[in-house]
C-alpha positions as a printed Julia matrix, in Angstrom:
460×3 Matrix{Float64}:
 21.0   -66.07  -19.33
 20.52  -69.2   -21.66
 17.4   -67.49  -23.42
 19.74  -64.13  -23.71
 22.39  -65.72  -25.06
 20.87  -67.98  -27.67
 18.44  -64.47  -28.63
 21.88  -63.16  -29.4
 23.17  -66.03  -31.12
 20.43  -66.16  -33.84
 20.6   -62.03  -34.81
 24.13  -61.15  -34.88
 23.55  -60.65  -38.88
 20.86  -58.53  -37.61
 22.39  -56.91  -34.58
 25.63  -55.38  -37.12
 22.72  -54.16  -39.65
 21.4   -51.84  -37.05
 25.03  -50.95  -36.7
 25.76  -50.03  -39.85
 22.5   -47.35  -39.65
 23.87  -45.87  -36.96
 27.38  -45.53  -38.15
 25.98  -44.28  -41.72
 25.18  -40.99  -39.8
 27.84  -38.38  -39.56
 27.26  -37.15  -36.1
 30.86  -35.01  -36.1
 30.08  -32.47  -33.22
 33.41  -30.79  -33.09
 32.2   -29.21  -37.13
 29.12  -26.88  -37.02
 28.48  -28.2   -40.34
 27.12  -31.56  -39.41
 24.76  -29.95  -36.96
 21.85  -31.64  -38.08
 23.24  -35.03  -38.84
 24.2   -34.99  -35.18
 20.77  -33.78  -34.54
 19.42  -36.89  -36.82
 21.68  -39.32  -35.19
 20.15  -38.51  -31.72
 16.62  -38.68  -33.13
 17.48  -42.03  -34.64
 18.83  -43.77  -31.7
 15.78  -42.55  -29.81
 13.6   -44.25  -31.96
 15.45  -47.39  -31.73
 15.44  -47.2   -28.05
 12.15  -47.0   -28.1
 11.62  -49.91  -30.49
 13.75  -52.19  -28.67
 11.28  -51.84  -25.45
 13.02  -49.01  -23.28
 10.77  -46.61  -21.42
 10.63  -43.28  -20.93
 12.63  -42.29  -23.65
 13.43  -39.14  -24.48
 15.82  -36.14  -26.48
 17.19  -33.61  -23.98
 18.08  -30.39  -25.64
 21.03  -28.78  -24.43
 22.61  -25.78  -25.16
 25.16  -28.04  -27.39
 24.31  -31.11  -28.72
 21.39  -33.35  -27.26
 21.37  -35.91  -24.69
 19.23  -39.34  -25.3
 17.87  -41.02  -22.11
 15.85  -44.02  -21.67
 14.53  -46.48  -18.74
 13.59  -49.37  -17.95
 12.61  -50.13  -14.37
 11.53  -53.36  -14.02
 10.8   -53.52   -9.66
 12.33  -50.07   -7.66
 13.68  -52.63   -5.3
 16.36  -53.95   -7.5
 19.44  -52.51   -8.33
 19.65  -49.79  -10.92
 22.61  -49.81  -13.86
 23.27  -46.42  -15.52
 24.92  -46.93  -18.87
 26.41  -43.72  -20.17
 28.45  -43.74  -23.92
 28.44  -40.85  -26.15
 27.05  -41.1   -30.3
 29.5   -38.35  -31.74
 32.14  -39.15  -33.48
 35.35  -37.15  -34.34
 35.86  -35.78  -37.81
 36.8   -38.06  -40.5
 39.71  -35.99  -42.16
 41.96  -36.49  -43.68
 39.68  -38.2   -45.62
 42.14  -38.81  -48.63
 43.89  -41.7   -45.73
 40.86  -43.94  -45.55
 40.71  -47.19  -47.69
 36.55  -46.57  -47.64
 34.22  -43.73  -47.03
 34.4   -43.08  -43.37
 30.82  -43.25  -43.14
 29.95  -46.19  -45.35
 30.9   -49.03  -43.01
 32.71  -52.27  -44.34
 33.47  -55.11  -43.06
 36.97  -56.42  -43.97
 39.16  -59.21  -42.73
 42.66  -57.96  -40.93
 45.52  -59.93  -39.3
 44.15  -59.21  -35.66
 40.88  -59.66  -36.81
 40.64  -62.35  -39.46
 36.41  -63.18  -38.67
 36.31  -59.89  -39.62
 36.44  -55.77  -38.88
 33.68  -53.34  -39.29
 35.91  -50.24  -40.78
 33.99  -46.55  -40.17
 34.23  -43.63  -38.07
 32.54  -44.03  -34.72
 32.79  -48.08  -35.33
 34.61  -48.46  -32.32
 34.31  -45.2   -30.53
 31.89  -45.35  -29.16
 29.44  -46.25  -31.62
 29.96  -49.87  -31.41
 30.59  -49.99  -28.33
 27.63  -48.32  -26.1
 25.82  -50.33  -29.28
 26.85  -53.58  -27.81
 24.86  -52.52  -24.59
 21.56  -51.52  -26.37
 21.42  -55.25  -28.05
 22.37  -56.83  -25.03
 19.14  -55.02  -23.17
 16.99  -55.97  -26.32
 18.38  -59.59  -25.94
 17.26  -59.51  -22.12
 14.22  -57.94  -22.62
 13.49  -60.07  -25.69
 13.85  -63.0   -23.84
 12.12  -61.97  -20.15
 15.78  -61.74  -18.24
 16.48  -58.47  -17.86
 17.75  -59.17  -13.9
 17.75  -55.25  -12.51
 16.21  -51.57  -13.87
 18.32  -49.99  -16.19
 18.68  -46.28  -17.49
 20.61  -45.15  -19.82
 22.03  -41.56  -20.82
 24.15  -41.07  -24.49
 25.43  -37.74  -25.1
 26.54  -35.98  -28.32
 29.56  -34.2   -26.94
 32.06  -36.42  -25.92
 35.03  -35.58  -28.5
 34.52  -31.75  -27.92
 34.96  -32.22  -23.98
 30.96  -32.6   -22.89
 30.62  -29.34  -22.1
 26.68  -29.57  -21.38
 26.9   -33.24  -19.9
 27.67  -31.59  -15.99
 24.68  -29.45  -16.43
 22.67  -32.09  -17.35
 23.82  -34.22  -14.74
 23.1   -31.85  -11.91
 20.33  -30.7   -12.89
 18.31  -34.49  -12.99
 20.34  -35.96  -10.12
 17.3   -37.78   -8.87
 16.18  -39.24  -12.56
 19.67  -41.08  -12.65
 19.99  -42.0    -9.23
 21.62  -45.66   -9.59
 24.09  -48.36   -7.9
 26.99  -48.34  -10.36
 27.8   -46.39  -13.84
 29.01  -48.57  -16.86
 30.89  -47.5   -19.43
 31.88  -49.46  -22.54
 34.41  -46.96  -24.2
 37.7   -48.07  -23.81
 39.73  -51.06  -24.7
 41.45  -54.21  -23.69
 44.53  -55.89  -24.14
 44.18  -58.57  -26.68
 41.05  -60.68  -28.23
 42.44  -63.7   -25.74
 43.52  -61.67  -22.83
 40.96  -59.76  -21.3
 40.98  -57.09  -19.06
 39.09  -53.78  -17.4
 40.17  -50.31  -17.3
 40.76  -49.69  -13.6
 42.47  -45.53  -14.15
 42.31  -43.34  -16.65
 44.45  -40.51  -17.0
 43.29  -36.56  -17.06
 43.75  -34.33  -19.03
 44.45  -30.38  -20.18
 44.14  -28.94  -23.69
 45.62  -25.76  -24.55
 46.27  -23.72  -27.49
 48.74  -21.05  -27.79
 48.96  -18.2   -30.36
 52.42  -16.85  -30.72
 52.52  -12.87  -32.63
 55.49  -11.82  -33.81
 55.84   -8.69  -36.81
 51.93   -6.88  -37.61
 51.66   -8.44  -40.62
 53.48  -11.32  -43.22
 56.75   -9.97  -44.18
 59.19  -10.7   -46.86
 61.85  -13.04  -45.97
 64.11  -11.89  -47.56
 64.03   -8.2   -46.76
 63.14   -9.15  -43.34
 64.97  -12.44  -42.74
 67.14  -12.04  -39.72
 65.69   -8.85  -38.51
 62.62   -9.94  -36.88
 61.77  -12.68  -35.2
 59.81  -15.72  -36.7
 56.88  -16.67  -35.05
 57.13  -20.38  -36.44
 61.12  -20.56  -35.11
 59.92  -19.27  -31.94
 57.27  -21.58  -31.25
 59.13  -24.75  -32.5
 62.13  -24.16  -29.57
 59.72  -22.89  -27.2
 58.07  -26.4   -27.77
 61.17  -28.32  -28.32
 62.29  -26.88  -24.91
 59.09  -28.45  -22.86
 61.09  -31.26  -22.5
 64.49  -32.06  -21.69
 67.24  -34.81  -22.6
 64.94  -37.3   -20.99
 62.09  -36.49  -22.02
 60.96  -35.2   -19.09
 58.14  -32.54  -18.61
 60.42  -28.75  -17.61
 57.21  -26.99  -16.55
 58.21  -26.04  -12.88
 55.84  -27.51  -10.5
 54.47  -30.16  -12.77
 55.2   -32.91  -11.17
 54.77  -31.89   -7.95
 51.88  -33.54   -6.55
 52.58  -36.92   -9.06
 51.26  -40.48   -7.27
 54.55  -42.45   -7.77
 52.95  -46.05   -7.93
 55.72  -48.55   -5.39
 57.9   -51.01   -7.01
 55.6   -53.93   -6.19
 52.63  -52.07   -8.11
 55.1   -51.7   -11.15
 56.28  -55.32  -10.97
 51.89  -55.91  -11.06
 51.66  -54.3   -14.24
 54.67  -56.07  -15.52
 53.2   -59.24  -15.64
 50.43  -57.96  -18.18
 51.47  -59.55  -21.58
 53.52  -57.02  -23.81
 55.89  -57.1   -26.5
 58.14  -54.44  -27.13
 58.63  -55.83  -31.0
 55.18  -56.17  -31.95
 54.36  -52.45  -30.95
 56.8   -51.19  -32.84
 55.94  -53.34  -35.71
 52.23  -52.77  -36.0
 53.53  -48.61  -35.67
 56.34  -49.03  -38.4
 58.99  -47.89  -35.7
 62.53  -49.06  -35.18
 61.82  -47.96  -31.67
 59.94  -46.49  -28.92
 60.41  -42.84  -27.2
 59.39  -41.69  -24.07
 60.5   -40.81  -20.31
 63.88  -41.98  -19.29
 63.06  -44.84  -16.57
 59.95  -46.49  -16.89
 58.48  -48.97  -19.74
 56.64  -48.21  -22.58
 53.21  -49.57  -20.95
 54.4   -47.42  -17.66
 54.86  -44.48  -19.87
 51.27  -44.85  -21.82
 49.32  -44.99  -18.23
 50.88  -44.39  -14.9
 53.1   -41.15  -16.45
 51.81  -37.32  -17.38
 52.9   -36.5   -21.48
 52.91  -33.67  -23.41
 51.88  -33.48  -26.56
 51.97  -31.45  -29.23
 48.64  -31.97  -31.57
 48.57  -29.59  -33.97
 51.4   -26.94  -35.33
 50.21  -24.35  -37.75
 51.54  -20.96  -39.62
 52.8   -18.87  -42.6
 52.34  -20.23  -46.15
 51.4   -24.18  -46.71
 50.12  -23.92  -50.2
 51.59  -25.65  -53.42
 54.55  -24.11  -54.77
 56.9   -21.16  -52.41
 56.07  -18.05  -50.81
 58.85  -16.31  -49.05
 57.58  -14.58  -46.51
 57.97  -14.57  -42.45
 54.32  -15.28  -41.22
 52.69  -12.55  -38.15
 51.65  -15.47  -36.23
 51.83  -19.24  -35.56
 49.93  -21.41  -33.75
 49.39  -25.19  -31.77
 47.53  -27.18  -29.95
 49.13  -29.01  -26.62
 47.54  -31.85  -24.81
 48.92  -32.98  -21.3
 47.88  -36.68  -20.06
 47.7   -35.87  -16.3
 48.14  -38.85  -13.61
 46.69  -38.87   -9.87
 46.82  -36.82   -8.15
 47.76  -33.62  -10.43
 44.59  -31.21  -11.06
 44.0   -29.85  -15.06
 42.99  -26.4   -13.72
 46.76  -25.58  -11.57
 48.52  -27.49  -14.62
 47.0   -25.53  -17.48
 47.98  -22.57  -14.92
 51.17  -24.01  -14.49
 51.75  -24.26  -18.2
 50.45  -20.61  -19.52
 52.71  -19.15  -16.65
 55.84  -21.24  -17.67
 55.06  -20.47  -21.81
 54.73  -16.81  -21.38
 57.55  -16.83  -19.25
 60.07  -18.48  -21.92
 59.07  -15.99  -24.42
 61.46  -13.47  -25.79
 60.42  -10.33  -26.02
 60.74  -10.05  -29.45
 56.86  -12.0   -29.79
 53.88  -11.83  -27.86
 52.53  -14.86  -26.7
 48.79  -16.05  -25.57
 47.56  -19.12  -24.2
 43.98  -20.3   -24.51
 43.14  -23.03  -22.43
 40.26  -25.8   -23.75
 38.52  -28.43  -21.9
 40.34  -30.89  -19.27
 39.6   -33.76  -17.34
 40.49  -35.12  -13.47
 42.55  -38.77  -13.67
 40.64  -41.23  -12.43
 41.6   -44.6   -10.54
 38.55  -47.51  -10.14
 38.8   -49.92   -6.95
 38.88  -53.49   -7.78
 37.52  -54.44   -4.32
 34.25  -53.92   -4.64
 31.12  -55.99   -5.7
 30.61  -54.13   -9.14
 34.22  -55.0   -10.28
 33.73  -58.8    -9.05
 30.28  -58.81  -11.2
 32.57  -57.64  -14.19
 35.59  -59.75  -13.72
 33.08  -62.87  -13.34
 31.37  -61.63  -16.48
 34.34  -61.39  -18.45
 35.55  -65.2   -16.79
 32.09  -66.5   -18.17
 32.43  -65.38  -21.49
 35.98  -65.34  -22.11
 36.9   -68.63  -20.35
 39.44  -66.65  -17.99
 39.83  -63.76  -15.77
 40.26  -60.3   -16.68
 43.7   -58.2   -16.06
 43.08  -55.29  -14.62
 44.98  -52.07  -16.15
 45.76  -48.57  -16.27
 44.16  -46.74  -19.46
 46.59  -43.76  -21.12
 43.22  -42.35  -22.27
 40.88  -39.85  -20.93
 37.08  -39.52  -19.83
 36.65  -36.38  -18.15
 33.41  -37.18  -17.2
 34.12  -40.43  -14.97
 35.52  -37.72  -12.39
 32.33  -35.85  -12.74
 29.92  -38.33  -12.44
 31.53  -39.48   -8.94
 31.58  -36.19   -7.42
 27.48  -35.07   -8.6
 26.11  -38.55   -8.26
 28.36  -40.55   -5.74
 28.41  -43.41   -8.26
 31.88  -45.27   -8.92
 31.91  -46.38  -12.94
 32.94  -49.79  -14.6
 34.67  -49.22  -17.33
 34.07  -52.48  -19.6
 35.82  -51.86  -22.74
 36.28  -53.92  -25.56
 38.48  -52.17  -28.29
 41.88  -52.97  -28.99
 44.56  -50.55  -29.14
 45.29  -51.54  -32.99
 41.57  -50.33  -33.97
 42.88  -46.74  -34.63
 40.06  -44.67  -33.16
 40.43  -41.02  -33.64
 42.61  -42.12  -36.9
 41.53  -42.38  -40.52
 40.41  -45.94  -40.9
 38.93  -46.76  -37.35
 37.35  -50.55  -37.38
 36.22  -52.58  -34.81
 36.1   -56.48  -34.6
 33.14  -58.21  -35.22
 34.32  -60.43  -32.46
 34.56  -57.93  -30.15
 31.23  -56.24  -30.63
 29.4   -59.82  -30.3
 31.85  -60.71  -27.22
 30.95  -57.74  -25.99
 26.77  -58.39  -26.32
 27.88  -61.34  -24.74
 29.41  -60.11  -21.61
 27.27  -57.58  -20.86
 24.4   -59.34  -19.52
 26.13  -61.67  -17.48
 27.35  -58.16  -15.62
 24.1   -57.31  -15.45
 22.78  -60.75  -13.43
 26.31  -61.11  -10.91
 25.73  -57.41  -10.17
 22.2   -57.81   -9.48
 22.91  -60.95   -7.48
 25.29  -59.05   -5.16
């Protein structure tokens, strides 16, 4: 990979350029407004594909947003690497929060990331980082090393739950057949420890509507006569959890993996400090289940969130009045081996059941996601932990992710394929938050590693 890696050494300046294009384009699928910039973004990344030497590229429409594919197969008898990432990007809001546009990336310099930080939406996820794989297959093909075929498949779903991606999937099994998935859209631990996502968690998304009186009422003619939807919904949520912290939905934890003590003492020795969490959150402390740490609690254990709590009158100035409805939206982190479809069930039955009678209550569930757990026995995780060795100067830790990608799950059970999830955000990048950035040292670490992945797997 000498050729590769000196390619990439002389057009890094060139290499975050063509990330700043792609980043300029507000591809927020969740907001029907930005339709067409999603639309453009697709288009635009197609193009590049092509310029960069892929074959068969092409736009899938879906009945969503599209799907971009490409190819290159080099000899049928190699091995074939699927790379999947996604090009949408969550919304921006609230934009007042962010230091710069959201979509005029920036580079500034930061404490963690004093060479520098590219700061815009989609900079880190996943923009960035399924860009660090299209420059390391330029770099490769660029300089004649490309080792095995490669195909690659970036939706424009992703942060709204890839509703379209199954279809997709099933219905061109045979145009991604391949050896191994990798994924580049999730993080590691530190810019000198490295490490690979070996489990994500799953996930269900619900959002529940709680009625109360027909219409607004006065509060003070009405005040204490009714009930208030917004009172009602805060203890109904308040009461999800108990002294503990711990999750009162009966049945929830039922069919919870409990990893053994020696597991727990593995995941200990990962480096972690307690005081520079809080610090870089501006807590005094940490929260979370009674009995296990604070890294145990963001990956092995199920949560329940609350994401969003709306109702009545949020304008400037007062309005006294007692609103007909309130609303929120409720994310659960689910573990091995707990299903999303019996624990959204298990949730809607347990809501409607603390309800008084004095509201009506409705649950809509959203999208969801299985957990997922990677072996770290087998020859694709060896080509990655080697990869990571060569470019990093030491191995890679493995860990458990508190994030979620539904499709992981998905992509096992239609194509067979296990997934390498080689991530290389940091926690502190704030993805999903006003101000996302992402490290100009990871993005070129990560152009790095890639290709070295690319020639162990290929090799095995």
């Amino acid at each position: 990979m000498e050729k590769t890696q000196q390619f990439i050494g002389q057009n890094k300046e060139k290499f975050v350029a063509e990330l700043f294009d792609l980043l300029r384009i507000p591809s927020v699928s969740a907001d029907p407004a930005f339709q067409g910039d999603v639309q453009a973004c697709a288009t635009h990344l197609a193009t590049h594909l092509k310029e960069i030497g892929l074959d068969e590229v092409a736009i899938y429409p879906t009945a969503g947003h599209p799907i971009v594919y490409a190819e290159k197969i080099i000899d049928k008898h190699l091995p074939t690497v699927l790379v999947y990432g996604h090009y949408d990007v969550q919304p921006a809001d609230p934009l007042e929060l962010w230091h710069s546009p959201a979509f005029e990336p920036v580079i500034k310099t930061t404490e963690i990331h004093p060479e520098g930080a590219i700061f815009a939406r989609g900079a880190c996820d996943d923009k960035g980082q399924f860009f660090m794989h299209v420059k390391a297959l330029e770099a490769m093909l660029r300089s004649n090393e490309l080792p095995c075929n490669v195909k690659l498949m970036i939706e424009g779903e992703e942060e709204i739950g890839s509703p379209n991606l199954a279809i997709f999937v099933k219905e061109n099994k045979a145009k991604l057949k391949a050896d191994i998935i990798l994924v580049s859209d999730t993080g590691m631990l530190a810019n000198d420890v490295p490490s690979i996502t070996t489990g994500l968690r799953g996930l269900s998304y619900v959002e529940v509507e709680v009625t109360g009186p027909n219409r607004d009422l006065h509060s003070g003619l009405y005040g204490g006569c009714v009930a208030n939807p917004i009172n009602i919904l805060t203890q109904m949520i308040a009461s999800l959890h108990d002294e503990n912290n711990h999750i009162t939905i009966p049945g929830f934890y039922d069919k919870v993996v409990e990893l053994s003590a020696e597991d727990r003492a593995e995941m200990a020795k990962a480096p972690f400090s307690e005081e520079a969490y809080c610090k870089a959150l501006d807590l005094r402390q940490t929260h979370g289940e009674f009995g296990y740490s604070t890294m145990e609690r963001g990956s092995i254990r199920p949560t329940l969130d609350v994401n969003g709590i709306w109702g009545g009158y949020t304008g400037e100035g007062a309005k006294t009045v007692i609103a007909s409805k309130a609303y929120a939206k409720i994310s659960m982190r689910l573990v091995p081996d707990q299903d999303p479809e019996e624990i959204t069930r298990l949730f809607q039955e347990h809501f409607e059941k603390i309800a008084p009678n004095s509201v009506q209550v409705k649950v809509h569930p959203h999208h969801g996601g299985e957990p997922v757990v990677t072996p770290t026995n087998s020859f694709a995780y060896d080509a990655a932990a080697k990869a990571y060795e060569q470019t990093f100067g030491k191995k890679p830790i493995p860990v458990r992710s508190g994030g979620s990608i539904p499709i992981i799950a998905m992509f096992e059970k239609e194509l067979g394929l296990k997934t390498i999830l080689m991530g290389f955000g940091l926690d502190s990048d704030a993805i999903h938050s006003p101000n996302e950035h992402y490290g100009l040292f990871n993005f070129y670490k990560g152009i790095e590693t890639i290709p070295y992945f690319f020639k162990n797997f290929s090799q095995q």
